[in-house]
PDB file of N, CA, C, O and CB in Angstrom:
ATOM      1  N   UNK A   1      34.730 -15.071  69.156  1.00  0.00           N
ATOM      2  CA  UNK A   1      33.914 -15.348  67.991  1.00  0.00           C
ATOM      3  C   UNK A   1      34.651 -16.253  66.999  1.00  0.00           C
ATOM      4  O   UNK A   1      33.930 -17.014  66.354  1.00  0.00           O
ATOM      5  CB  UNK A   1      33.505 -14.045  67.317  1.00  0.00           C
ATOM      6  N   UNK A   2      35.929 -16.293  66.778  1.00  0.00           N
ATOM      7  CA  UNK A   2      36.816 -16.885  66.121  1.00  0.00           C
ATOM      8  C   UNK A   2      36.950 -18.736  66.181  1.00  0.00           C
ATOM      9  O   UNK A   2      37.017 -19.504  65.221  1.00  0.00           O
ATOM     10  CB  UNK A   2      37.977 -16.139  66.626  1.00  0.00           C
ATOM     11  N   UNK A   3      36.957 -19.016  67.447  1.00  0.00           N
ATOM     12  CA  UNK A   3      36.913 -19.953  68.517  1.00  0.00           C
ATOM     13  C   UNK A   3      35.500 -20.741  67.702  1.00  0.00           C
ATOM     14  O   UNK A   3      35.574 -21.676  66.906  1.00  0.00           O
ATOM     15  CB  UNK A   3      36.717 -19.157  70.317  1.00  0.00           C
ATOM     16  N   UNK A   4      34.286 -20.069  68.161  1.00  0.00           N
ATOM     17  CA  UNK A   4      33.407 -20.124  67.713  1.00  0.00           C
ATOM     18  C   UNK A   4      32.782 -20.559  66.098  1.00  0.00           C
ATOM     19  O   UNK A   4      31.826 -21.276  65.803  1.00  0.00           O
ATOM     20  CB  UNK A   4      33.308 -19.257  68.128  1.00  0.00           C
ATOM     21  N   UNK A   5      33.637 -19.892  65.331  1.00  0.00           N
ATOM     22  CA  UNK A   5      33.819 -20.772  64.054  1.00  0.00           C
ATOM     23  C   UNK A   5      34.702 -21.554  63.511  1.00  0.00           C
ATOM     24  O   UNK A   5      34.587 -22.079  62.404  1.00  0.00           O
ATOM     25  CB  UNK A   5      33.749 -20.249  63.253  1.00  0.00           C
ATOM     26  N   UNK A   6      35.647 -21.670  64.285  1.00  0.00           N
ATOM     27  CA  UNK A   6      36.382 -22.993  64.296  1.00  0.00           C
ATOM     28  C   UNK A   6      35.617 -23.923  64.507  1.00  0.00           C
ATOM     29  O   UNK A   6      35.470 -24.566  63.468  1.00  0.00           O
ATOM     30  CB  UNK A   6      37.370 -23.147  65.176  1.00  0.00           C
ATOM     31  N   UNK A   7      34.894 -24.438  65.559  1.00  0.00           N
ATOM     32  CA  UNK A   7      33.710 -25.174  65.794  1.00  0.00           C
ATOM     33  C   UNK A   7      32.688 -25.115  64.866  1.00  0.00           C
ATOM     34  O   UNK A   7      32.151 -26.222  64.834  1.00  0.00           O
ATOM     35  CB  UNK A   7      33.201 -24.844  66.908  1.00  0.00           C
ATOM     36  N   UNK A   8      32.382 -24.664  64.415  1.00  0.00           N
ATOM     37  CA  UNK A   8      31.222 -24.765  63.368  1.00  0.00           C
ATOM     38  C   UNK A   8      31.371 -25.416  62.563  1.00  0.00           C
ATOM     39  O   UNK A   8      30.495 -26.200  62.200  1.00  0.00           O
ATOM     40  CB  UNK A   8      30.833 -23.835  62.760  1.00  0.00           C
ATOM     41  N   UNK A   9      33.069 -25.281  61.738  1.00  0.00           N
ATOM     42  CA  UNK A   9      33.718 -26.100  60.641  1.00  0.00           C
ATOM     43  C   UNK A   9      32.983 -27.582  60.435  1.00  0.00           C
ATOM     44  O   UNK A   9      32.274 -28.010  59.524  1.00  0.00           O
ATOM     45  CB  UNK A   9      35.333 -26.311  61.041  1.00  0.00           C
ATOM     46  N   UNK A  10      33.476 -28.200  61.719  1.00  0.00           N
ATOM     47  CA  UNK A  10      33.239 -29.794  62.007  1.00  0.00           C
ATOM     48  C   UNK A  10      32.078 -29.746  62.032  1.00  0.00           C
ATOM     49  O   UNK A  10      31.623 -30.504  61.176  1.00  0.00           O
ATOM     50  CB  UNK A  10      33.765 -30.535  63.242  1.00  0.00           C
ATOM     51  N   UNK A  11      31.276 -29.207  62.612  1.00  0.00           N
ATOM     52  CA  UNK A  11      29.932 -28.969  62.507  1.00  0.00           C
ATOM     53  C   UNK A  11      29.034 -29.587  61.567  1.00  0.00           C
ATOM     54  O   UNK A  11      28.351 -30.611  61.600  1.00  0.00           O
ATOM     55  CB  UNK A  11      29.821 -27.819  62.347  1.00  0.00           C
ATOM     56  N   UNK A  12      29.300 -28.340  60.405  1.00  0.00           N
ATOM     57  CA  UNK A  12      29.071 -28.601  59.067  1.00  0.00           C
ATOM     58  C   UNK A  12      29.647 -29.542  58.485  1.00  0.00           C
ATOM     59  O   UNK A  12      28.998 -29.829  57.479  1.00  0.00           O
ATOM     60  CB  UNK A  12      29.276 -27.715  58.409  1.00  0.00           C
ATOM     61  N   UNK A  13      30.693 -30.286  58.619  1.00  0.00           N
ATOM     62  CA  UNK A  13      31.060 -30.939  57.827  1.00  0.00           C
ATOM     63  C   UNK A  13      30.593 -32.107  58.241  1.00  0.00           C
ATOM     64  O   UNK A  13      30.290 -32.945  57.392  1.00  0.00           O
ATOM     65  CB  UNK A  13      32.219 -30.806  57.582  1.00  0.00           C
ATOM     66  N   UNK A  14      30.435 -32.402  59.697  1.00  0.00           N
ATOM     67  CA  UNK A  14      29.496 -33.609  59.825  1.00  0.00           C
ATOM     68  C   UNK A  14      28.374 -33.932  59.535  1.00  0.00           C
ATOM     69  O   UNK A  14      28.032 -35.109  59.429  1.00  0.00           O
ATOM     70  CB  UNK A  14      29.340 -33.877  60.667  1.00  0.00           C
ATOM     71  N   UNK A  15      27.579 -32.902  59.350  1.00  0.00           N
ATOM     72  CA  UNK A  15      26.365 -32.789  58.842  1.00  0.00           C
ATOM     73  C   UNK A  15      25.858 -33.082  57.667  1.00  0.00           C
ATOM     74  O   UNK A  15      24.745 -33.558  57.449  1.00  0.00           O
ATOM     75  CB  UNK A  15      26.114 -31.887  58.948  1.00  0.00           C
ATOM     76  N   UNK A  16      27.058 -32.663  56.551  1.00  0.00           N
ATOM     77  CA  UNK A  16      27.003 -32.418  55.533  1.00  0.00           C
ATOM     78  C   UNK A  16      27.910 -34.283  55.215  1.00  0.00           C
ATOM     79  O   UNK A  16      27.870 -34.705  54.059  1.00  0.00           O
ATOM     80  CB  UNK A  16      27.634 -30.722  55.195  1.00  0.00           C
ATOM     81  N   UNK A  17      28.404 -34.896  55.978  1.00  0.00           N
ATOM     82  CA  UNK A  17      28.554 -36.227  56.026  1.00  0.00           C
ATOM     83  C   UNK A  17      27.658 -36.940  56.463  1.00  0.00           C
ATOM     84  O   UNK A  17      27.617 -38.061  55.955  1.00  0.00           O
ATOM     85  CB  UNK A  17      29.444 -36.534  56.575  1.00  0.00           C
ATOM     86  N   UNK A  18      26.435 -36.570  57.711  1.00  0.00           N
ATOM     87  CA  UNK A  18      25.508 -37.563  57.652  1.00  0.00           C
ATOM     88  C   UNK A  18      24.818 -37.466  56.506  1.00  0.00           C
ATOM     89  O   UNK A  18      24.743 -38.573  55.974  1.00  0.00           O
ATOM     90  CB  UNK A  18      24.687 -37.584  58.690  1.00  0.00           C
ATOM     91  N   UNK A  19      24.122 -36.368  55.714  1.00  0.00           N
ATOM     92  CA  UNK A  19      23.606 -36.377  54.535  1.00  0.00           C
ATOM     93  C   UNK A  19      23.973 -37.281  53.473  1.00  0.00           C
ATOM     94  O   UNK A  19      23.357 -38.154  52.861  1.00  0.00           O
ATOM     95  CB  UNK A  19      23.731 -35.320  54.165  1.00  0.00           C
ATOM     96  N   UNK A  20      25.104 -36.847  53.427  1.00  0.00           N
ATOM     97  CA  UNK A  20      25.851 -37.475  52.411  1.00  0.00           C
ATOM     98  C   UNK A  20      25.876 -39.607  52.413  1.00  0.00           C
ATOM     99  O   UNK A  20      25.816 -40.472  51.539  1.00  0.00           O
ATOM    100  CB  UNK A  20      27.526 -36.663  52.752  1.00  0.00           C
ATOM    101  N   UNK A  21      25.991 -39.593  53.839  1.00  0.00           N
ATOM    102  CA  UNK A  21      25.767 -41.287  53.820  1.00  0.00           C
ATOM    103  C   UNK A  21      24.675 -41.585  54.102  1.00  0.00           C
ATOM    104  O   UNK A  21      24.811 -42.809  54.119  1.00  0.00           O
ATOM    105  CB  UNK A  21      26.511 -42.136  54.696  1.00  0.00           C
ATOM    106  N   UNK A  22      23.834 -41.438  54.303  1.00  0.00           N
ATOM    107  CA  UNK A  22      21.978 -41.335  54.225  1.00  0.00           C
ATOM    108  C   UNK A  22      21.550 -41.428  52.361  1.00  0.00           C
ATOM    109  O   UNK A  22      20.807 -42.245  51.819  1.00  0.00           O
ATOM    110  CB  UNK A  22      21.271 -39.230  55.063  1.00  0.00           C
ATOM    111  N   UNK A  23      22.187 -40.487  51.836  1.00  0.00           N
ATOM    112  CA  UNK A  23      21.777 -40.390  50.144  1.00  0.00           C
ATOM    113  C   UNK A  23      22.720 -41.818  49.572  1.00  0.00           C
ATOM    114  O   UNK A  23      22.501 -42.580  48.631  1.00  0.00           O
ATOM    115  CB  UNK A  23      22.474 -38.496  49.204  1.00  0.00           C
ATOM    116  N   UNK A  24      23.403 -41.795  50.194  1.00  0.00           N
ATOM    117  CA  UNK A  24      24.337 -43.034  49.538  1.00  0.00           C
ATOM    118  C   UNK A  24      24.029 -44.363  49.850  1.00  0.00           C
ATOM    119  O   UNK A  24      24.390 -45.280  49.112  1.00  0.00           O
ATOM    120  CB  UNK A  24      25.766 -42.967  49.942  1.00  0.00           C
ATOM    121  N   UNK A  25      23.241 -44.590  51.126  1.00  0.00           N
ATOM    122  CA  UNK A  25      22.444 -45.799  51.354  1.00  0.00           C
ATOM    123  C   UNK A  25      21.927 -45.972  50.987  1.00  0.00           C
ATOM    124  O   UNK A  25      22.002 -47.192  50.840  1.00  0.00           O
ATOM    125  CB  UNK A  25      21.989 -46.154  51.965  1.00  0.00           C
ATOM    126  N   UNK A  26      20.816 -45.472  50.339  1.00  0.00           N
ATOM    127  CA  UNK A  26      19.285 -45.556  49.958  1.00  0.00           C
ATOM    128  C   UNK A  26      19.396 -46.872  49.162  1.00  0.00           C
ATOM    129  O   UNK A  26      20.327 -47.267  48.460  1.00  0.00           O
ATOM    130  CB  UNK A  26      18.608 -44.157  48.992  1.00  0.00           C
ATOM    131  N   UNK A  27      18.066 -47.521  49.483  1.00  0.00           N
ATOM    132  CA  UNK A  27      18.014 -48.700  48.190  1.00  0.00           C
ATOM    133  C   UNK A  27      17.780 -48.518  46.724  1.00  0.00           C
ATOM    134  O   UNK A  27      17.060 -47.658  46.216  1.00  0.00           O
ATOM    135  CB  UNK A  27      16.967 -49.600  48.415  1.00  0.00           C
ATOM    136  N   UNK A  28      18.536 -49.513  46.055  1.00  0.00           N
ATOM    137  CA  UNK A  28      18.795 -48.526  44.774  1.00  0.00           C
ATOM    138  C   UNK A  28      17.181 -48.589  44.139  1.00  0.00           C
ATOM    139  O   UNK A  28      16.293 -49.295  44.615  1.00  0.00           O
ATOM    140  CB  UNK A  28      20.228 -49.232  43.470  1.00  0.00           C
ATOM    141  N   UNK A  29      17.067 -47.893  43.233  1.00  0.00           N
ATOM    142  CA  UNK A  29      15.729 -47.464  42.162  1.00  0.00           C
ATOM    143  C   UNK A  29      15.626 -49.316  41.600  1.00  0.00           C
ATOM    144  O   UNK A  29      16.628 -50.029  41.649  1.00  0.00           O
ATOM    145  CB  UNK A  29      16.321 -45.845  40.388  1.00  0.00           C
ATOM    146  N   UNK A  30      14.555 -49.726  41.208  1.00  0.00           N
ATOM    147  CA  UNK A  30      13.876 -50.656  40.066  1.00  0.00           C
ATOM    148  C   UNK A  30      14.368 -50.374  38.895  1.00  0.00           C
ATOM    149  O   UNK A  30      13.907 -49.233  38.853  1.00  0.00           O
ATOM    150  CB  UNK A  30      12.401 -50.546  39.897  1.00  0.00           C
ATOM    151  N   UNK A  31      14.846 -50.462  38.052  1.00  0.00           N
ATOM    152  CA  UNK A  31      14.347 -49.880  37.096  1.00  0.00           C
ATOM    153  C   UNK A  31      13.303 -50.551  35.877  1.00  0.00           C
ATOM    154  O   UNK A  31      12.752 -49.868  35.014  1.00  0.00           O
ATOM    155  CB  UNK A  31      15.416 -49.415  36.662  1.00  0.00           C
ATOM    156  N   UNK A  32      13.176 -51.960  36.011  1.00  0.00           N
ATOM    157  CA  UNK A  32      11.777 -52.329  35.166  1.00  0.00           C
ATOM    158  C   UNK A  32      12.015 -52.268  33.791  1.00  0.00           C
ATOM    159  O   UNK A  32      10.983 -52.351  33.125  1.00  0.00           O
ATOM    160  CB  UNK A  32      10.528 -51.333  35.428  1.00  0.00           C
ATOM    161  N   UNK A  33      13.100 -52.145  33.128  1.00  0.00           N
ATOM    162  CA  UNK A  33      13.248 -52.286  31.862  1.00  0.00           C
ATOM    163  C   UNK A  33      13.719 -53.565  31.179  1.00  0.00           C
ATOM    164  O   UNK A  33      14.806 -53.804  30.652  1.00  0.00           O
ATOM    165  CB  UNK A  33      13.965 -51.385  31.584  1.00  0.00           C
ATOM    166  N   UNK A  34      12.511 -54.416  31.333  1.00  0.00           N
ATOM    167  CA  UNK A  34      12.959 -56.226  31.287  1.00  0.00           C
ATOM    168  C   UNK A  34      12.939 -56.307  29.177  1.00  0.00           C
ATOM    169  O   UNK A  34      13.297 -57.236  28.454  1.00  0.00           O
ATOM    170  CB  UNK A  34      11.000 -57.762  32.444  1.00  0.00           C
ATOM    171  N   UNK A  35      12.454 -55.131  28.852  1.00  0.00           N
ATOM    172  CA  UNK A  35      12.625 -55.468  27.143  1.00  0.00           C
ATOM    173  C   UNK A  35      14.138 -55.081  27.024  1.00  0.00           C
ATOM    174  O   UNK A  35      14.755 -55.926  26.376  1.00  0.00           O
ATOM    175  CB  UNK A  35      11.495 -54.373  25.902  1.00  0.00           C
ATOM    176  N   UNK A  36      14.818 -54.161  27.416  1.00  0.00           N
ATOM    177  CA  UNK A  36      16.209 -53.962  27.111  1.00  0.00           C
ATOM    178  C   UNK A  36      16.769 -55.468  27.429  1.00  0.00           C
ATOM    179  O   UNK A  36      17.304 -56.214  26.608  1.00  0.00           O
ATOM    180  CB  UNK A  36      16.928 -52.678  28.051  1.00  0.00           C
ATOM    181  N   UNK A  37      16.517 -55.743  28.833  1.00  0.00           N
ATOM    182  CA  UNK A  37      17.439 -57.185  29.144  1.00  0.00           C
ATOM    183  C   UNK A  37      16.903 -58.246  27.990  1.00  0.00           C
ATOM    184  O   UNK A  37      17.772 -58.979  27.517  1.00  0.00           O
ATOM    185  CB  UNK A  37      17.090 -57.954  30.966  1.00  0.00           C
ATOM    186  N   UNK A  38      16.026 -58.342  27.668  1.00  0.00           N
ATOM    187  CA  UNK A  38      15.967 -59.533  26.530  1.00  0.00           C
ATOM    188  C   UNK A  38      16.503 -59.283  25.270  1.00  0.00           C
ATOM    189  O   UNK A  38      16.636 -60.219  24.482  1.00  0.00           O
ATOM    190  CB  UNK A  38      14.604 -59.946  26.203  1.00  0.00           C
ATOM    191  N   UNK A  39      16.840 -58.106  24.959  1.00  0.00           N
ATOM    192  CA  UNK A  39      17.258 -57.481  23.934  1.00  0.00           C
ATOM    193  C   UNK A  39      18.674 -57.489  23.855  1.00  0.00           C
ATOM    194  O   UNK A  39      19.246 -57.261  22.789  1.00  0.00           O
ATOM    195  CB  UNK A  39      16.763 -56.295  23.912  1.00  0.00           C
ATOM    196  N   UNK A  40      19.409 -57.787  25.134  1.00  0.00           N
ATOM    197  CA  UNK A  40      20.839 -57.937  25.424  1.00  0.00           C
ATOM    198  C   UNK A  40      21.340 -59.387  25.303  1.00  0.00           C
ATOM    199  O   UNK A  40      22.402 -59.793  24.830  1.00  0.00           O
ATOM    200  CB  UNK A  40      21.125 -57.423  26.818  1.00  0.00           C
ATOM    201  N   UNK A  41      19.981 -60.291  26.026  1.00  0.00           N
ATOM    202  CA  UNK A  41      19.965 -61.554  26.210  1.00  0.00           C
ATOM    203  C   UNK A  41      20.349 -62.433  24.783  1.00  0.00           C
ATOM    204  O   UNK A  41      21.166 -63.332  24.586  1.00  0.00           O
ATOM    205  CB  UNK A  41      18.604 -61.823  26.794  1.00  0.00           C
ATOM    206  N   UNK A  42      19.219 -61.633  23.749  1.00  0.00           N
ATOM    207  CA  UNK A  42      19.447 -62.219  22.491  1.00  0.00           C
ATOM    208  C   UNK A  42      20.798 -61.671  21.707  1.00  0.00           C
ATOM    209  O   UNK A  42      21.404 -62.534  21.071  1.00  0.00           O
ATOM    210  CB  UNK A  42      18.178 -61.961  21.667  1.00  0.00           C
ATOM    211  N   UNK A  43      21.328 -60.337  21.685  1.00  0.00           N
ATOM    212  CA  UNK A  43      22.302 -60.310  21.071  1.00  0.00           C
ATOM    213  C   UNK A  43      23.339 -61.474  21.578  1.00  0.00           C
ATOM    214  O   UNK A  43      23.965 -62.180  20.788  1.00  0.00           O
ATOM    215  CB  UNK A  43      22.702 -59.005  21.124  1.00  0.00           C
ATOM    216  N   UNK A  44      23.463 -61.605  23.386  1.00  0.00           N
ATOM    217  CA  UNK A  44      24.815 -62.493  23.740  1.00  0.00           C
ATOM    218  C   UNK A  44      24.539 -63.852  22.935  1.00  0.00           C
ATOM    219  O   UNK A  44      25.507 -64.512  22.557  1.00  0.00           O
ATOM    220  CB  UNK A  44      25.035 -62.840  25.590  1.00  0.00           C
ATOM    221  N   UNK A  45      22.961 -64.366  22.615  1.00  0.00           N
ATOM    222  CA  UNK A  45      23.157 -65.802  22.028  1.00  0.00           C
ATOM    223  C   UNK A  45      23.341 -65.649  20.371  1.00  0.00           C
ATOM    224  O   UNK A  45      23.739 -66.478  19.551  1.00  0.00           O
ATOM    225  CB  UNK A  45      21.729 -66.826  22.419  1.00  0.00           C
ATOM    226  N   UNK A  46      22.924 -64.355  20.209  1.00  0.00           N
ATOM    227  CA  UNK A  46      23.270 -64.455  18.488  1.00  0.00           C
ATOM    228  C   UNK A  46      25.262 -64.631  18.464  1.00  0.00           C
ATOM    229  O   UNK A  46      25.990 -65.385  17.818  1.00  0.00           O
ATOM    230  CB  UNK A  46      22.563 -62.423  17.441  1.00  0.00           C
ATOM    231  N   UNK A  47      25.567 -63.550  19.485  1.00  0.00           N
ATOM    232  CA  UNK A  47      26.962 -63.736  19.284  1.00  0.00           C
ATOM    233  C   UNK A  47      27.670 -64.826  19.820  1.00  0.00           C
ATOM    234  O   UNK A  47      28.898 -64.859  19.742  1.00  0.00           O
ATOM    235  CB  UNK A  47      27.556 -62.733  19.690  1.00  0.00           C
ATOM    236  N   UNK A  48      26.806 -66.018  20.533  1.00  0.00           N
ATOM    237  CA  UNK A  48      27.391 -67.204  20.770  1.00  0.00           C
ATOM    238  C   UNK A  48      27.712 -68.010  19.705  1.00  0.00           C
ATOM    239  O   UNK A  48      28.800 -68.436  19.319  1.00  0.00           O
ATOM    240  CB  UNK A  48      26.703 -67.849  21.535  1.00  0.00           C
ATOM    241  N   UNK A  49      26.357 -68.182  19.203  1.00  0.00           N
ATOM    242  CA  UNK A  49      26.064 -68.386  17.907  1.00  0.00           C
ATOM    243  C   UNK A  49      27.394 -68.148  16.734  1.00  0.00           C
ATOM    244  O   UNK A  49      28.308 -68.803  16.232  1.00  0.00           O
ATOM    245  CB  UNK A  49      24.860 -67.426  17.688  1.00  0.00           C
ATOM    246  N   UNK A  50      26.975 -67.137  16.699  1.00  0.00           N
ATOM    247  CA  UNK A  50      28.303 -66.660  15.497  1.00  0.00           C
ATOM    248  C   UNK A  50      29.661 -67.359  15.225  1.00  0.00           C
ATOM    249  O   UNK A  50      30.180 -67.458  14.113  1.00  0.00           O
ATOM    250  CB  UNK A  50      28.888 -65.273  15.880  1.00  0.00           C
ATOM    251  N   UNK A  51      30.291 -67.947  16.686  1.00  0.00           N
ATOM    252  CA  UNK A  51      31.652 -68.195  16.871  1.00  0.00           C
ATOM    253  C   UNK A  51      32.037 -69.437  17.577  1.00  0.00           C
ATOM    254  O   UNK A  51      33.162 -69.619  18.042  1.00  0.00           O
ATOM    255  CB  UNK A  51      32.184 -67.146  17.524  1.00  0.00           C
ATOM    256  N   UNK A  52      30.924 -70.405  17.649  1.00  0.00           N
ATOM    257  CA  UNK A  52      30.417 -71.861  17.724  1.00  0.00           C
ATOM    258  C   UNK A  52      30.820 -72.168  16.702  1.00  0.00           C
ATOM    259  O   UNK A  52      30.644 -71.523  15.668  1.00  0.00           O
ATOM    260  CB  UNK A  52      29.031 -72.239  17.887  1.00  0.00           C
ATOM    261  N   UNK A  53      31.671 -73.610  16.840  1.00  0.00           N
ATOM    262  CA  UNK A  53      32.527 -74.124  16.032  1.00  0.00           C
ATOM    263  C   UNK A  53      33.454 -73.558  14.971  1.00  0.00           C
ATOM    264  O   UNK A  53      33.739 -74.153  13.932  1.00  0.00           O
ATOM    265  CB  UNK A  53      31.926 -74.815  15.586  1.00  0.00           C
ATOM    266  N   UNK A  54      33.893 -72.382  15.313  1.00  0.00           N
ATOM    267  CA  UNK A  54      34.777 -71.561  14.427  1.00  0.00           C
ATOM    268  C   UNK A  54      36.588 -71.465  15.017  1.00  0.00           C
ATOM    269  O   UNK A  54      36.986 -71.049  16.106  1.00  0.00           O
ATOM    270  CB  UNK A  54      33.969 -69.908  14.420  1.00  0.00           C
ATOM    271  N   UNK A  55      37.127 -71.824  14.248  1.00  0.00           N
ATOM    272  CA  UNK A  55      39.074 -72.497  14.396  1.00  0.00           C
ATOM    273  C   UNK A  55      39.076 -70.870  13.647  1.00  0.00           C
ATOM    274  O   UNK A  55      38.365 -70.104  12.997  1.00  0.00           O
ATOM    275  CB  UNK A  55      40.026 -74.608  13.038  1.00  0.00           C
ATOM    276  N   UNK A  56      40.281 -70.985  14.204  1.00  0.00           N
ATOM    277  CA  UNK A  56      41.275 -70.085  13.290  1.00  0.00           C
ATOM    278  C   UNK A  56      41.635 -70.062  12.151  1.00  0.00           C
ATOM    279  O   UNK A  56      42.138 -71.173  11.982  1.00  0.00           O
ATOM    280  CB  UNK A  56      42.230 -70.054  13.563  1.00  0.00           C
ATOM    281  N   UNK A  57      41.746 -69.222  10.761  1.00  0.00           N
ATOM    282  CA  UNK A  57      42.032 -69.960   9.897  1.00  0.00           C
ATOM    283  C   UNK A  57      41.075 -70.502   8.880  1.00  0.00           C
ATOM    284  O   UNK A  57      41.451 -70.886   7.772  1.00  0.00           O
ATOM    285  CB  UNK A  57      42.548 -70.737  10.459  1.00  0.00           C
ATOM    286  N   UNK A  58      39.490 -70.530   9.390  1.00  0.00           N
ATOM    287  CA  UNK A  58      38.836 -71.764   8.360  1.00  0.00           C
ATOM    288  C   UNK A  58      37.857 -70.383   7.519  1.00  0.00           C
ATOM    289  O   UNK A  58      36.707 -70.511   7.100  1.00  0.00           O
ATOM    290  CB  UNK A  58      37.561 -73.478   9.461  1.00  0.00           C
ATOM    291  N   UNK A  59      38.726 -69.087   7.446  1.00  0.00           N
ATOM    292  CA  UNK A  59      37.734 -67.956   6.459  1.00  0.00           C
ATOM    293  C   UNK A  59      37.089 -67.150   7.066  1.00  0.00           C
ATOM    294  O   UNK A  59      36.756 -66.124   6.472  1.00  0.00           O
ATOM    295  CB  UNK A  59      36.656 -68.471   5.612  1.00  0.00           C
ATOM    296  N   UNK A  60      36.600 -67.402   8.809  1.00  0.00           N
ATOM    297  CA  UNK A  60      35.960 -66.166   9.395  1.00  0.00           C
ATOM    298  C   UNK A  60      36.414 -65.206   8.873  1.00  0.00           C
ATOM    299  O   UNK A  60      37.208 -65.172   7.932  1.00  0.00           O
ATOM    300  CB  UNK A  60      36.054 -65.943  10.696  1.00  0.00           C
ATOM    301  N   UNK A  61      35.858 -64.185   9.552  1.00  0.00           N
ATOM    302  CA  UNK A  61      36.262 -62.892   9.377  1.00  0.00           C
ATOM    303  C   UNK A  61      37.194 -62.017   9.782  1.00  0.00           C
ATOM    304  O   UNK A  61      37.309 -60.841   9.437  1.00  0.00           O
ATOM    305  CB  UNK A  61      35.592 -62.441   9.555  1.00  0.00           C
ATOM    306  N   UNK A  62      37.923 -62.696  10.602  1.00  0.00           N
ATOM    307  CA  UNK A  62      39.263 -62.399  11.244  1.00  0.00           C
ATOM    308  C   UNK A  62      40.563 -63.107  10.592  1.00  0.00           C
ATOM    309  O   UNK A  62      41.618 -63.097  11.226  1.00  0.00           O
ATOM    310  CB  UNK A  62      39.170 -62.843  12.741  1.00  0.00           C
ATOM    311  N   UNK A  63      40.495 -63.621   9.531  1.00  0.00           N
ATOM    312  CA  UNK A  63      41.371 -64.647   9.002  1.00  0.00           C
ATOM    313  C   UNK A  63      41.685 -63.935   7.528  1.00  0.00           C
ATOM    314  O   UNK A  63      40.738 -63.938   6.742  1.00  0.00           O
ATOM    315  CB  UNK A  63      40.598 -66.270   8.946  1.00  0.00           C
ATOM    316  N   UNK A  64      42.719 -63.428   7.160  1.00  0.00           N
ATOM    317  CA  UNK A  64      42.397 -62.750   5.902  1.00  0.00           C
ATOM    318  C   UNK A  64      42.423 -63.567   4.321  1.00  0.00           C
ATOM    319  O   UNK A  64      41.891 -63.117   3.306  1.00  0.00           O
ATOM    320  CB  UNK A  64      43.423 -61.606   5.899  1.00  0.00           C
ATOM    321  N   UNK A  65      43.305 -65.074   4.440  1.00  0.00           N
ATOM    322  CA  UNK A  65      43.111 -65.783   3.867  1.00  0.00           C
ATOM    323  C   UNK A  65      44.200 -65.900   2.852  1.00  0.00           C
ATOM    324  O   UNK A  65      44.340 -66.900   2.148  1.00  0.00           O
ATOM    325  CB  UNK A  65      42.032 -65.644   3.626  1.00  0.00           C
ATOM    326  N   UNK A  66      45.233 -64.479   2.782  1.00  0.00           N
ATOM    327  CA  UNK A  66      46.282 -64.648   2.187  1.00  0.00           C
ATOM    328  C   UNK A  66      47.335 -64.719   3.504  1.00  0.00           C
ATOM    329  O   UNK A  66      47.364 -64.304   4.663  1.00  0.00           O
ATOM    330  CB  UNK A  66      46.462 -63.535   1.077  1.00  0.00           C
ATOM    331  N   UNK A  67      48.182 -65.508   2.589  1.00  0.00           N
ATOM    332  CA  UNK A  67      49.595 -65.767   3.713  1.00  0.00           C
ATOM    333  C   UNK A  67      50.659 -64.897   3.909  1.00  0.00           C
ATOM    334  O   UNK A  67      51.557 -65.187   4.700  1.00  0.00           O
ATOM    335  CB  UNK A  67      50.422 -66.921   3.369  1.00  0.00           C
TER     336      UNK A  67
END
């Protein structure tokens, strides 16, 4: 009987590995949330924006202005 569940071990564990790479294949979900992406889209050009034509030094906001 011992014998017997030694064998089972692998058993299960293969099993419990085909599962496992079956759930992990799957094609991923849609998810359809095209207002978030434009909403991301515009922050990256506001923050392009922001730092277009900006030197070091000329008062941004990273520049403290005393020496």
């Amino acid at each position: 009987m011992g014998a017997l569940a030694w064998l089972g071990i692998p058993v299960a564990a293969g099993v419990v590995a085909v599962l496992w790479a079956s759930w992990a294949a799957r094609p991923p979900r849609a998810t359809g949330d095209g207002a978030s992406l434009a909403e991301h889209q515009r922050f990256l050009a506001a923050m392009e924006r922001s730092t277009v034509g900006r030197q070091a030094g000329d008062g941004g906001p990273d520049s403290s202005g005393s020496a």
